[in-house]
C-alpha positions in Angstrom: 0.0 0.0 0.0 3.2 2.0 0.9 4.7 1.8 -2.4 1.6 2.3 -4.6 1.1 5.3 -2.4 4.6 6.9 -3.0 3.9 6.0 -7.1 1.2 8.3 -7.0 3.0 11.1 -5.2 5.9 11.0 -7.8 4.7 9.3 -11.4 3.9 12.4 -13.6 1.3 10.2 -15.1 -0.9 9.6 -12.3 -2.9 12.7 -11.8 -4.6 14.0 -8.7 -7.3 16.1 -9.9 -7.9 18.6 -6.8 -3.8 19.2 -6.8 -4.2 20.5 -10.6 -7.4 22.5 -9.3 -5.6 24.0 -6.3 -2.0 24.6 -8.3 -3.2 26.5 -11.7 -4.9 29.8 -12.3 -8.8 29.3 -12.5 -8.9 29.1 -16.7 -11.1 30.5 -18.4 -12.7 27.1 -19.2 -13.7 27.2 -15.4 -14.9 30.7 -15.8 -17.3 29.1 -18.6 -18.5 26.6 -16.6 -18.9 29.3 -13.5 -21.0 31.3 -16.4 -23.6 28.6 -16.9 -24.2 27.5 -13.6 -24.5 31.4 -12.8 -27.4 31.5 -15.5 -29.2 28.8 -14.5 -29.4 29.5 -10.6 -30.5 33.5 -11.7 -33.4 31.8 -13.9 -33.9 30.0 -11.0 -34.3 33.0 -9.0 -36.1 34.7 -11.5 -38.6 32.6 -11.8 -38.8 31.4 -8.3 -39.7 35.4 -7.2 -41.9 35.8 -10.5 -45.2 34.7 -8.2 -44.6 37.5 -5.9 -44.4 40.2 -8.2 -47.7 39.2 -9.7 -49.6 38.4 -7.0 -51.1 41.8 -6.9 -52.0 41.6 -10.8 -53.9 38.1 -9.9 -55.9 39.7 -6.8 -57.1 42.1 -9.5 -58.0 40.6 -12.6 -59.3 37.0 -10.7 -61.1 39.2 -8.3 -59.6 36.7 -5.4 -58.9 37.7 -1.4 -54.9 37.5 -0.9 -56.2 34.6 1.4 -56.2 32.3 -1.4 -52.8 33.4 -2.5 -51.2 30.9 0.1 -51.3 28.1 -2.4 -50.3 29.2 -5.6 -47.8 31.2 -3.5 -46.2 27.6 -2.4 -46.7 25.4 -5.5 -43.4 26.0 -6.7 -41.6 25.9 -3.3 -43.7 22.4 -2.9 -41.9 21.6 -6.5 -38.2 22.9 -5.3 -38.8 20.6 -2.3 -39.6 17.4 -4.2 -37.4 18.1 -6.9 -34.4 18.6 -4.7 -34.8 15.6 -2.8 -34.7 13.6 -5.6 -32.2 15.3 -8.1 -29.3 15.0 -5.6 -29.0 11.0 -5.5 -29.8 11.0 -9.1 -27.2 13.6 -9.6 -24.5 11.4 -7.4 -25.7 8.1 -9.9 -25.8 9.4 -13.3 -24.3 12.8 -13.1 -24.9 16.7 -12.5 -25.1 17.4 -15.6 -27.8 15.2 -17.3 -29.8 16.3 -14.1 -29.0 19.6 -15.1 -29.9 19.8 -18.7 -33.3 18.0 -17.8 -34.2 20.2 -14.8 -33.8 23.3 -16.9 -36.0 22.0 -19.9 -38.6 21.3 -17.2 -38.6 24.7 -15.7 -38.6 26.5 -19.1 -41.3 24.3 -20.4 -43.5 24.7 -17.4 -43.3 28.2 -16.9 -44.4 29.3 -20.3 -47.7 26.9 -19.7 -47.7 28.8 -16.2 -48.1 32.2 -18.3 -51.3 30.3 -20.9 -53.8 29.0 -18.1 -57.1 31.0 -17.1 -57.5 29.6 -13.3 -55.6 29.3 -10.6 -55.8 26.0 -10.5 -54.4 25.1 -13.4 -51.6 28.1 -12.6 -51.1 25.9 -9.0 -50.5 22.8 -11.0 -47.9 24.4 -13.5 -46.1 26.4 -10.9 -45.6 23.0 -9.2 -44.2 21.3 -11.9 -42.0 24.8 -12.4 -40.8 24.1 -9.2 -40.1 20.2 -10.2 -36.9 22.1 -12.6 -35.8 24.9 -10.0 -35.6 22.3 -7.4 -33.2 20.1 -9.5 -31.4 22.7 -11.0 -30.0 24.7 -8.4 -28.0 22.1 -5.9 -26.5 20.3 -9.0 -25.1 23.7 -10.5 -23.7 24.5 -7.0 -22.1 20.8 -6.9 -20.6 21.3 -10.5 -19.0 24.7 -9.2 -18.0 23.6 -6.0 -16.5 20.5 -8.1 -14.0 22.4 -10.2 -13.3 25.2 -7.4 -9.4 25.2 -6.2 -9.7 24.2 -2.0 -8.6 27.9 -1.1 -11.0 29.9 -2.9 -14.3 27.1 -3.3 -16.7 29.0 -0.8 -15.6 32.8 -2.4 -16.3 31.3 -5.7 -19.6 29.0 -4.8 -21.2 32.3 -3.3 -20.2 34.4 -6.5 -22.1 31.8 -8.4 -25.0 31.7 -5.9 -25.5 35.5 -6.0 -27.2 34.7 -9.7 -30.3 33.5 -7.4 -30.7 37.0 -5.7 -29.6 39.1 -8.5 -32.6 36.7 -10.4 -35.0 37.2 -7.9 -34.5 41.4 -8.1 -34.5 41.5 -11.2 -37.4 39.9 -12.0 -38.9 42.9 -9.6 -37.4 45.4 -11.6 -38.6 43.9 -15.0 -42.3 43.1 -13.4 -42.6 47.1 -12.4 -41.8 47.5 -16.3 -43.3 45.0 -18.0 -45.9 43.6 -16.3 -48.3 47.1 -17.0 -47.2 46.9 -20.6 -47.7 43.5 -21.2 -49.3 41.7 -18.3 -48.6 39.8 -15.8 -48.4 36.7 -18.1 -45.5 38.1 -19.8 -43.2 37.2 -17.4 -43.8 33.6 -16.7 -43.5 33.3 -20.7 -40.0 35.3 -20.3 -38.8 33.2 -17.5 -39.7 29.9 -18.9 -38.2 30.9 -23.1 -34.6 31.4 -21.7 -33.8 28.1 -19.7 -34.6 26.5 -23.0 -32.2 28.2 -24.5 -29.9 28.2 -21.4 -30.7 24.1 -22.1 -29.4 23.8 -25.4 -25.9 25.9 -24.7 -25.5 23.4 -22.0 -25.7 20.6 -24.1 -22.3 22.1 -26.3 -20.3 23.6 -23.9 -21.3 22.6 -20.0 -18.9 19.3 -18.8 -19.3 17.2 -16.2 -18.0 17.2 -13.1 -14.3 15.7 -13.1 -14.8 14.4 -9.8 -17.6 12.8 -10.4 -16.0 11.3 -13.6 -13.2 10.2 -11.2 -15.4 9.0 -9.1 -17.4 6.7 -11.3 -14.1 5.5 -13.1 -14.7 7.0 -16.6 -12.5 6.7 -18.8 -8.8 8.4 -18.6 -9.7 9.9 -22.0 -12.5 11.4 -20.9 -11.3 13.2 -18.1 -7.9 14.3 -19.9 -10.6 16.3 -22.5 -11.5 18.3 -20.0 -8.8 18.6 -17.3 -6.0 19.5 -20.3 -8.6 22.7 -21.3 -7.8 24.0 -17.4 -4.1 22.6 -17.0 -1.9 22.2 -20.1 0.3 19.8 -17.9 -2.3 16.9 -17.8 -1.8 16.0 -21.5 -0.1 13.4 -21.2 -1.0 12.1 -17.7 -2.8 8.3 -18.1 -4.8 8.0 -15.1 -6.7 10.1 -12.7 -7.5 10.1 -8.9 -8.8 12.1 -6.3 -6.8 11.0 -3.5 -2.8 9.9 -3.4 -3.9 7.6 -0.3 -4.9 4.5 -1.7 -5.7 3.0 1.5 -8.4 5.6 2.2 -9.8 5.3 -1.1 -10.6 1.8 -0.8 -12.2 2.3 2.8 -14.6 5.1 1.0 -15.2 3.0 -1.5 -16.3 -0.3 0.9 -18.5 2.2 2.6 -21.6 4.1 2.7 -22.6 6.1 -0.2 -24.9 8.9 -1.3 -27.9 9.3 1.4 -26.9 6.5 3.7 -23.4 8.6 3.9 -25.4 11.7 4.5 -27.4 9.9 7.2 -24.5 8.2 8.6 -23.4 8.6 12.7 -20.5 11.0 11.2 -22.8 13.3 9.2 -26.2 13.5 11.2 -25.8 16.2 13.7 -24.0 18.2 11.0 -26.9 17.1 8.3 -29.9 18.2 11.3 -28.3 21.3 11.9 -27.9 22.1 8.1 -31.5 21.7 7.3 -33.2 23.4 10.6 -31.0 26.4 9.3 -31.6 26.6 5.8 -35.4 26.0 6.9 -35.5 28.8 9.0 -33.3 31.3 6.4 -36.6 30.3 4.0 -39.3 31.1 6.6 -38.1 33.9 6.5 -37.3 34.3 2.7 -40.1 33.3 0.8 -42.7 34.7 3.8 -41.3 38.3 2.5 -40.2 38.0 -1.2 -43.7 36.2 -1.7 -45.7 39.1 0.4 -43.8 42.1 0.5 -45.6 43.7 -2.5 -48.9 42.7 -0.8 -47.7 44.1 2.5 -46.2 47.5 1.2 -49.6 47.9 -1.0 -51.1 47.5 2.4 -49.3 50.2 3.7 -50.0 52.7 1.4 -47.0 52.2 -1.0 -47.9 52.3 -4.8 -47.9 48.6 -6.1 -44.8 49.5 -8.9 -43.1 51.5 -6.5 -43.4 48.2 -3.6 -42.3 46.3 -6.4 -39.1 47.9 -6.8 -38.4 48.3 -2.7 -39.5 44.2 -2.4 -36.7 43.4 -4.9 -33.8 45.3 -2.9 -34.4 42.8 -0.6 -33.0 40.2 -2.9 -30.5 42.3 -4.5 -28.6 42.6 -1.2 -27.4 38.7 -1.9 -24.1 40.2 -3.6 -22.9 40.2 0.8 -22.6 36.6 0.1 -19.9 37.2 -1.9 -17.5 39.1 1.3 -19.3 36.3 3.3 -17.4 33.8 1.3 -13.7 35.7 1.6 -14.7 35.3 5.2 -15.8 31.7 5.2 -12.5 30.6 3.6 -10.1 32.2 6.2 -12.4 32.0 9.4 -14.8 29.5 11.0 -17.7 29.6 8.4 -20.3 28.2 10.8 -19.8 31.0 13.4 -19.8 34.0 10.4 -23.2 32.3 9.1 -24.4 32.3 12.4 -23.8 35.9 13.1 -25.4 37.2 10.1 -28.6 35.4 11.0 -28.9 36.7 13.9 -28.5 40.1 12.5 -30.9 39.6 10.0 -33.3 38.7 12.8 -32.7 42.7 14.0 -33.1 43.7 9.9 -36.6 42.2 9.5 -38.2 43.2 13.2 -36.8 47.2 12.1 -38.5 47.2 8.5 -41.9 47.0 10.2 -40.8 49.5 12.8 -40.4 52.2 9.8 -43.1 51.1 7.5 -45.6 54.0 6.8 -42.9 56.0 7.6 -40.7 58.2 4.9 -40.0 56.0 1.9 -36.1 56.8 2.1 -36.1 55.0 5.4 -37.9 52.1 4.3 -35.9 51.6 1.5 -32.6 51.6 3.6 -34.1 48.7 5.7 -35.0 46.3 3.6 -31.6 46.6 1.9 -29.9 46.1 5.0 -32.3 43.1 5.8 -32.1 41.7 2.2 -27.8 42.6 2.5 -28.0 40.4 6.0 -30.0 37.5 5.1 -29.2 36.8 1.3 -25.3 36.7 2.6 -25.9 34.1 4.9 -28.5 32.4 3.2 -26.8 32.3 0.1 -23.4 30.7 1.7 -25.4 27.9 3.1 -24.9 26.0 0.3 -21.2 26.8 0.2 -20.9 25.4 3.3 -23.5 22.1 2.9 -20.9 21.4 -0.1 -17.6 21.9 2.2 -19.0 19.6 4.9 -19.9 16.5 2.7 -17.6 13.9 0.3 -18.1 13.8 -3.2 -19.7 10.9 -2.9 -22.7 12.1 -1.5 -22.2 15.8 -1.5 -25.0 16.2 -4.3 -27.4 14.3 -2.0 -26.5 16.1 0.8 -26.4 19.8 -0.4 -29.8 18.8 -2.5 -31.3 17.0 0.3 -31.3 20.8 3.0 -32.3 22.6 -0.2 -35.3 20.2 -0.4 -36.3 19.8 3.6 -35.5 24.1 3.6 -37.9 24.6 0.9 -40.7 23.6 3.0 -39.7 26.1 5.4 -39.9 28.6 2.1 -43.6 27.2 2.3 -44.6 27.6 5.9 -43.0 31.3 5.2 -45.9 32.1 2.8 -48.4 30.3 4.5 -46.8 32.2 8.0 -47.6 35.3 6.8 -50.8 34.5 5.2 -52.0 33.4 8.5 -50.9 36.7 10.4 -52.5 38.6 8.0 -55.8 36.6 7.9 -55.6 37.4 12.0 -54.8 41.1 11.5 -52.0 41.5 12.9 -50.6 45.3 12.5 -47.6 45.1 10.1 -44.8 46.0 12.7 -46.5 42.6 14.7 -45.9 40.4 10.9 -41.9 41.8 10.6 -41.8 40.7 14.6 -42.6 37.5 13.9 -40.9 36.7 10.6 -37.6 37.8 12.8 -37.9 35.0 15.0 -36.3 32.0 12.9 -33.1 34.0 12.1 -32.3 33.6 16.1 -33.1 29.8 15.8 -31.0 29.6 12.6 -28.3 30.9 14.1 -28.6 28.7 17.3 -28.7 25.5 14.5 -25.2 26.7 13.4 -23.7 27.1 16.9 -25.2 23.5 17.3 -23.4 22.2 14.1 -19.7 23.8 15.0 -20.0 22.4 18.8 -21.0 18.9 18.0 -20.3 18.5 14.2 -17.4 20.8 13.4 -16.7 22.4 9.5 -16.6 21.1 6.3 -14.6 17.0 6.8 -14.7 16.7 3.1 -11.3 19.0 3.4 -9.7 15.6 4.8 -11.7 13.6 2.9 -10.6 14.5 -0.6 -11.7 12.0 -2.6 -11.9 8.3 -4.1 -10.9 6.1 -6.8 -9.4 7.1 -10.5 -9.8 6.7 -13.9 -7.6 4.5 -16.2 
């Protein structure tokens, strides 16, 4: 074991993929593939926030109360949930890619139906089957980053790619202010469901597959030296890849658990419970005030363009997760996560303290709210992809997007229940405040009992011949 060990360290032939990743410049093939996967997780936010911004167009021209918003709200999020928890062992069986063309198709296709039907059942059913493709799409684009990231700079780079879903989500409330009183509200469902087909396609050409994975699953030398030669010139002539020079610990990973059962496993649980009761929380408080801020601010007195515009600042402030991610990879990640839920607990409780108040101050708040809880929401899955293997680390990421996602759903349904009992608007901002404090309380949980990210140690498995 010794010997094959030391033949690996010192044969230019035998390639360790992660050293090549961590030793070269990121090329612009990985910029490419960092370009795609930032597309299709801003489509995803796009279409994901698309609801909101016309709920107010469907209490109009349906002539429904906002009471019945609470499921059309949540069909998508119950579609992200289901198609999460699926796509991730899929993704760790046949590939993220595959999963990714398909999930994209699905949301493109669905949407533009979304944008044709008359009811709003038929526009529950469709934004359901919407949420099928979101669901699958965004943990197996941040897999496939995370996957060709160099160790020093994965969680910088995984929340640059993230901040596509909050850059999506505000800019679908910037074009709704604009185009939804030109062209109705249906416009934009047709919008957001046209360009993930042709997202789709592109994919087909010029997306690869995750090296690892290829590693992983033994594909052929060939194939992996196709890709690996466009981001290192040096592998041209290497014959065989692997993910980790210690043989003996490959074949231990390899005897044991994989995919869910890994996620599941003694080592993983506390760390896998704490992940999800986080992310759940982050999406109480999310989707209860992307999906019913417009609603709210209407309420309020704000005109329903201008509380379009001042709902999608919210989202906008996501681009914190990208100094959130600087921080991540030079500090303990769990404890800077933690932190900015709990300040985002202090962001949400203020906006209701100001609102009816001057418009300047209003504005300023749910910037700083959106700044708070977008940076550590959106480095969640940075760090969900640091803590597992490859082996199961598209189950696991996908698996706390898809229990989160129902806390997306109690969000909506959260504040459609405070409203149905009246609460003043200061009271709904109180309450929506609360699961930042238990998020943050899951993540002091998670670094006391289940530490940071063990796939650092745990590099890999396997090789291709």
């Amino acid at each position: 074991m010794t010997s094959q060990t030391t033949k690996q360290n010192t044969d230019p032939k035998v390639v360790n993929v992660q050293t090549v990743l961590n030793e070269n410049p990121f090329s612009g093939y990985q910029w490419v593939i960092f370009a795609l996967c930032f597309l299709i997780v801003l489509l995803d936010g796009f279409d994901t926030a698309a609801i909101g911004f016309i709920a107010p167009s469907l209490l109009n021209e349906w002539s429904i109360d906002k009471s019945h918003l609470g499921p059309v709200l949540s069909a998508a999020l119950f579609g992200l949930a289901f198609g999460a928890l699926s796509a991730g062992p899929l993704a760790d069986r046949i590939g993220r890619k595959t999963v990714l063309i398909i999930a994209a198709v699905v949301m493109g296709g669905a949407s533009i139906t979304s944008g044709l039907v008359h009811d709003l059942q038929g526009l529950t059913i469709w934004r359901f089957i919407t949420g099928l493709g979101l669901g699958a799409a965004m943990p197996n684009a941040i897999t496939l980053m995370n996957e060709y990231c160099p160790d020093k700079k994965r969680s910088f780079i995984t929340n640059c790619m993230f901040c596509g879903f909050p850059i999506g989500s505000a800019l679908g409330g910037f074009i709704a202010a604009w185009m939804i009183p030109h062209f109705g509200w249906r416009s934009l469902l047709i919008v957001g469901g046209v360009v993930p087909l042709i997202l789709a396609v592109i994919m087909v050409v010029m997306l690869p597959e995750s090296v690892r994975f290829m590693v992983l699953k033994n594909y052929s030398a060939d194939r992996v030296r196709k890709i690996m030669v466009r981001i290192a010139a040096s592998t041209r002539n290497a014959t065989s890849f692997v993910l980790d020079d210690n043989a003996q610990r490959a074949a231990q990973v390899q005897q044991g658990p994989q995919g869910l059962r890994l996620v599941f496993s003694q080592k993983y649980l506390v760390g896998t419970l704490s992940l999800w009761v986080t992310y759940f929380m982050g999406l109480v408080i999310v989707y209860g005030l992307v999906n019913w801020m417009p609603v709210l601010f209407k309420e309020a007195g704000v005109p329903a363009g201008q509380a379009a515009v001042i709902a999608a600042l919210f989202q906008l402030g996501g681009v914190g997760a990208i100094f959130v991610g600087l921080l991540m990879d030079r500090w303990n990640a769990n404890l800077i996560i933690a932190a900015g839920y709990f300040l985002t607990s202090l962001g949400v409780a203020f906006i209701g303290q100001v609102l009816g108040g001057g418009v300047g101050m209003l504005v300023a708040s749910v910037f700083v709210a959106g700044l708070l809880m977008n940076a550590a929401q959106s480095s969640m899955q940075a760090l969900a992809a640091e803590y597992y293997p490859t082996e199961c680390r598209a189950s696991g990421v996908s698996w706390m997007l898809g229990i989160g996602r129902f806390g997306g759903i109690a969000g909506s349904f959260l504040v459609a229940e405070l409203s149905r009992r009246h609460l003043e608007l200061p009271q709904v901002f109180m309450v929506v405040a609360i699961p930042g404090v238990i998020a943050a309380l899951a993540l002091l949980v998670k670094n006391r009992y289940a530490g940071g990210a063990p796939s650092k140690s745990m590099a890999g498995l396997g090789g291709a011949h």
